[in-house]
C-alpha positions as CSV (number, residue, x, y, z in Angstrom):
1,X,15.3,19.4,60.2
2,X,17.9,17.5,58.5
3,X,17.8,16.5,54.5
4,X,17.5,13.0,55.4
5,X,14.4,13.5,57.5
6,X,13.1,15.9,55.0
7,X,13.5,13.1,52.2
8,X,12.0,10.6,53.9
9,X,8.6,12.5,54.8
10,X,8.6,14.0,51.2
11,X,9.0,10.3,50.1
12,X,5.8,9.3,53.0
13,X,3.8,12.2,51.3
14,X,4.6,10.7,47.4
15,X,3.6,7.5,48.7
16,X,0.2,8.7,49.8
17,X,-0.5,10.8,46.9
18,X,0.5,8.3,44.0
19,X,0.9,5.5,45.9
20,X,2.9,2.6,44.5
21,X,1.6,-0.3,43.1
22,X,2.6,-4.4,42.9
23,X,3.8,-5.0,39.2
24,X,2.6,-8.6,39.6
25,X,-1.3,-7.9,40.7
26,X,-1.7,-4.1,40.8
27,X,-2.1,-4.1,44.5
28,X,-1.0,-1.4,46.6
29,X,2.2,-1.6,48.5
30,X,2.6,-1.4,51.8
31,X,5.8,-0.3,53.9
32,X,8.5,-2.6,53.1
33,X,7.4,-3.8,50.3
34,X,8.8,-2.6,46.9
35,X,8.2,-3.9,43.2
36,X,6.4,-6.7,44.1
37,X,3.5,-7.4,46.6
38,X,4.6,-10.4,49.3
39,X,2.1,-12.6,47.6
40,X,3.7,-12.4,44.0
41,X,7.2,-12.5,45.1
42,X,5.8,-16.2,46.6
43,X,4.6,-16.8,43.3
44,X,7.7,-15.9,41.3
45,X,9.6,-19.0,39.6
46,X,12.5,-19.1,40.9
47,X,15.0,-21.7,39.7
48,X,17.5,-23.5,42.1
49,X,20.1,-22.6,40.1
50,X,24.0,-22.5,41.8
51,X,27.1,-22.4,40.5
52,X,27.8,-25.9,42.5
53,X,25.3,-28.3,40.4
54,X,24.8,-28.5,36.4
55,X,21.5,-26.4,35.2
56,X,19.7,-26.4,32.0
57,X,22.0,-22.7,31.2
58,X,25.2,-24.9,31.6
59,X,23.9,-27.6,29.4
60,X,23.0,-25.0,26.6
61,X,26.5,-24.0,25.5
62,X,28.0,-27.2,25.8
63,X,29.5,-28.0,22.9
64,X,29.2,-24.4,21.6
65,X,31.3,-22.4,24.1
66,X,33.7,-22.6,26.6
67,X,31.2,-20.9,29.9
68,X,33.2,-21.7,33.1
69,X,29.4,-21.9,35.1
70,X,25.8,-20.1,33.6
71,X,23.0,-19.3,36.4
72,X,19.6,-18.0,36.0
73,X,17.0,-16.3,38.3
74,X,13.5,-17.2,37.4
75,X,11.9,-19.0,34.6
76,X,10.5,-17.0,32.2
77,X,7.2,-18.4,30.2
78,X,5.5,-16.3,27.9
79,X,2.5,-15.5,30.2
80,X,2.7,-14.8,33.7
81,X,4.6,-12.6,36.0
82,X,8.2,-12.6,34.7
83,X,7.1,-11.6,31.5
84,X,5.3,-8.6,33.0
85,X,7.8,-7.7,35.1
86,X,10.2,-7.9,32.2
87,X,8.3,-6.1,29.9
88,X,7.5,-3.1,32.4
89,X,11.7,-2.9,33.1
90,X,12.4,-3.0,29.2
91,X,9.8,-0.9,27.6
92,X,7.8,1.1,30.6
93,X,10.6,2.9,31.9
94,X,10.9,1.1,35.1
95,X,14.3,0.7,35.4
96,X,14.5,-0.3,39.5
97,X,13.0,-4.1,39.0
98,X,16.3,-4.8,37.4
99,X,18.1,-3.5,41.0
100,X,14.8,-5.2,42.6
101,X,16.3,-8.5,40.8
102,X,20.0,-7.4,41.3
103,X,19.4,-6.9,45.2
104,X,17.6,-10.5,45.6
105,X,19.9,-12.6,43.2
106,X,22.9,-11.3,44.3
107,X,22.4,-11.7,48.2
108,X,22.0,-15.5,46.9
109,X,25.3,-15.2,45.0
110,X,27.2,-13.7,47.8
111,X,28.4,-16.8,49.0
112,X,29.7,-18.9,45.8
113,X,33.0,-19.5,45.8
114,X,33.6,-19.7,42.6
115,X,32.3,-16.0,41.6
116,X,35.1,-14.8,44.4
117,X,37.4,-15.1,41.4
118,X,35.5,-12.8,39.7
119,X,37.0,-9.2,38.6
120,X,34.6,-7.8,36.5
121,X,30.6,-7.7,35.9
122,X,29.8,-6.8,31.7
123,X,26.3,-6.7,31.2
124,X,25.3,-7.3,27.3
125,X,25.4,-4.0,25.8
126,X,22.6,-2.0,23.8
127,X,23.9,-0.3,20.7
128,X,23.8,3.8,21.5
129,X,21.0,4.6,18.9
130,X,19.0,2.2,21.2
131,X,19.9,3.1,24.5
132,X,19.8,6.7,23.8
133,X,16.2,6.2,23.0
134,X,15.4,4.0,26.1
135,X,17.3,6.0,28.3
136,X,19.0,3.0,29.7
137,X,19.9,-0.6,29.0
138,X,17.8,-2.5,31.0
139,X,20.6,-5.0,31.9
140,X,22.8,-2.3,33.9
141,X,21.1,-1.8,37.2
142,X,20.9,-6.0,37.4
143,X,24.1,-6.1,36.7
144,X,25.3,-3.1,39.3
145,X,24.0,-4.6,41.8
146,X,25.4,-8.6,41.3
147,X,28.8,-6.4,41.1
148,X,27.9,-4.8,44.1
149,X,27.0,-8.5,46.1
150,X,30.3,-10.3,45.5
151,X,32.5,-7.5,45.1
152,X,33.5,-6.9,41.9
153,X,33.7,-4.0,39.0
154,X,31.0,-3.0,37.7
155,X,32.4,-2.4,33.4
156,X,29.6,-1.4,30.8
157,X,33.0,0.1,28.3
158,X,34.6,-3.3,27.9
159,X,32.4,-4.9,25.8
160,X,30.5,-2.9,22.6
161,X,27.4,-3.5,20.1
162,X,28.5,-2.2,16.5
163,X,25.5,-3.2,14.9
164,X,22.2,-2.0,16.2
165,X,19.9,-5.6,15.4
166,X,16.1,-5.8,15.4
167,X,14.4,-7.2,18.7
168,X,15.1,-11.3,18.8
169,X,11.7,-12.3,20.5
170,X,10.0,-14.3,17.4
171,X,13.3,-15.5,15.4
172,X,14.6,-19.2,15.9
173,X,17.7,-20.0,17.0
174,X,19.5,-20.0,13.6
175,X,18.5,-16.6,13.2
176,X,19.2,-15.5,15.9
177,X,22.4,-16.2,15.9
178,X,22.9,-15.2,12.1
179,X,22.1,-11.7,13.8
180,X,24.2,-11.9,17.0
181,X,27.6,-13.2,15.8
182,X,28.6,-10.3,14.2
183,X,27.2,-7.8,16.7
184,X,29.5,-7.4,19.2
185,X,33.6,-6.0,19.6
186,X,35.9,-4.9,22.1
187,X,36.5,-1.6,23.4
188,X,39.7,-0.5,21.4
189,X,40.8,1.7,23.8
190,X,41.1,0.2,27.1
191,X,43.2,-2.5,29.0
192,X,42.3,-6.0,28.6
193,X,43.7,-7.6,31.7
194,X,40.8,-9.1,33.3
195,X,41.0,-12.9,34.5
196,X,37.4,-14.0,35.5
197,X,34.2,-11.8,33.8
198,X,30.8,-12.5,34.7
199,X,28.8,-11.6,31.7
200,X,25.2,-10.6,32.4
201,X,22.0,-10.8,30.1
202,X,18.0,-10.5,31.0
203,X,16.8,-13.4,29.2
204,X,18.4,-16.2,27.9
205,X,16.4,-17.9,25.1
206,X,18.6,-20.0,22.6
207,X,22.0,-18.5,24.2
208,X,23.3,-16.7,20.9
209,X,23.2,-13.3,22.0
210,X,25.8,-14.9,25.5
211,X,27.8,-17.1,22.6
212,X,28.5,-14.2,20.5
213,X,29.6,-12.1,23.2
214,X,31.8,-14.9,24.6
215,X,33.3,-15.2,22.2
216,X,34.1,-11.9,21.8
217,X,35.3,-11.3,25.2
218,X,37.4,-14.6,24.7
219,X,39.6,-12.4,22.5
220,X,41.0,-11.1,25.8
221,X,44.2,-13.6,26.5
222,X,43.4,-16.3,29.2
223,X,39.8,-15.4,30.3
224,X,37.7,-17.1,32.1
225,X,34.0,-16.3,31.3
226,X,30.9,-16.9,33.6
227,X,27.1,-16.1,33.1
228,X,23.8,-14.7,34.8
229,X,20.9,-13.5,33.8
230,X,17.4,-12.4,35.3
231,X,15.5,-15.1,33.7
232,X,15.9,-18.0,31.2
233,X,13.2,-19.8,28.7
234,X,13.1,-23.3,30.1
């Protein structure tokens, strides 16, 4: 019997034993389905965002920053299944509904021309103290696996968080970006030639936490800067 085949019925027996469960509705699975049932994936909000047309992420950091072209995945409101599914992948350990998210998006991005120009996916970084205790920032496997759809390098080293800040959630926009502008540097130690970076967040509320690390990474000489995120506050 091969590994593979051995993996797959020791996956089959998991399955059956502690089988796995819709994060939308708390339905059981069935085969094919993962994260999400069929029914809540029909219900998710999904915006029509491109990186053709204008959205409402463009429109926020007009006048504030220089974004070449901002896209969002779903709407997030604060009750329904985006903010479950959010707070399950930040604070529950469940790590794979940001590839779930990656996967979907990014076989949507595949095609825009304009992120062919891109070099290098940065996801918003976690200070250490913070990630250590999570285990993981819960923007990297969203962001892996955009990198993965149009082709580009995956880089969590280029972009750092010196100060470890207090969760954002309930602050206004001043205040939030009283906390964020000073947050964020540049690796020290590595090259900075990179011409097109697509910076990746979860949520985009006001846009601070994106300004202040644009303008950051706009310390690198001639870059262009795009964004995505999983979801944005309409």
């Amino acid at each position: 019997m091969t590994s593979k085949r051995l993996a797959k019925i020791l996956n089959e027996i998991n399955n059956i034993l502690l089988p796995q469960v819709c994060f939308g509705c708390n339905a059981q699975l069935t085969r094919g389905e993962s994260v999400l049932c069929t029914v809540c994936r029909h219900e998710l909000p999904l915006t029509d965002h491109n990186f053709t047309s204008d959205n409402v992420v463009d429109r926020m950091f007009y006048g504030r920053i220089p974004i070449k072209k901002a896209a969002s995945f779903v709407f997030f409101s604060k009750n329904g299944i985006v903010k479950n599914l959010l707070h399950q992948l930040k604070y529950k350990n469940q790590e794979q509904i940001g590839g779930f998210f990656g996967d979907w998006f990014g076989s949507q991005l595949k095609g825009e021309k304009l992120l062919k120009t891109v070099d290098v996916v940065v996801p918003v970084p976690l200070h250490p103290k913070k990630e250590k205790k999570r285990g993981y920032n819960q923007v990297s496997l969203f962001a892996q696996h955009i990198a993965a759809s149009i082709d580009a390098e995956y880089r969590n080293d280029i972009l750092l968080r010196a100060i470890n800040t207090k969760t954002q959630t309930k602050k206004d926009r001043q205040l939030r970006w009283e906390n964020a502008k000073d947050v964020f540097q540049l690796n020290p130690l590595i090259e900075k030639n990179f011409n097109h970076i697509l910076l990746v967040d979860d949520v985009i509320t006001t846009g601070a936490t994106i300004e202040a690390c644009a303008k950051t990474l706009y310390q690198i000489k001639d870059v262009t800067i795009s964004v995505v995120s999983i979801a944005v506050v309409p």
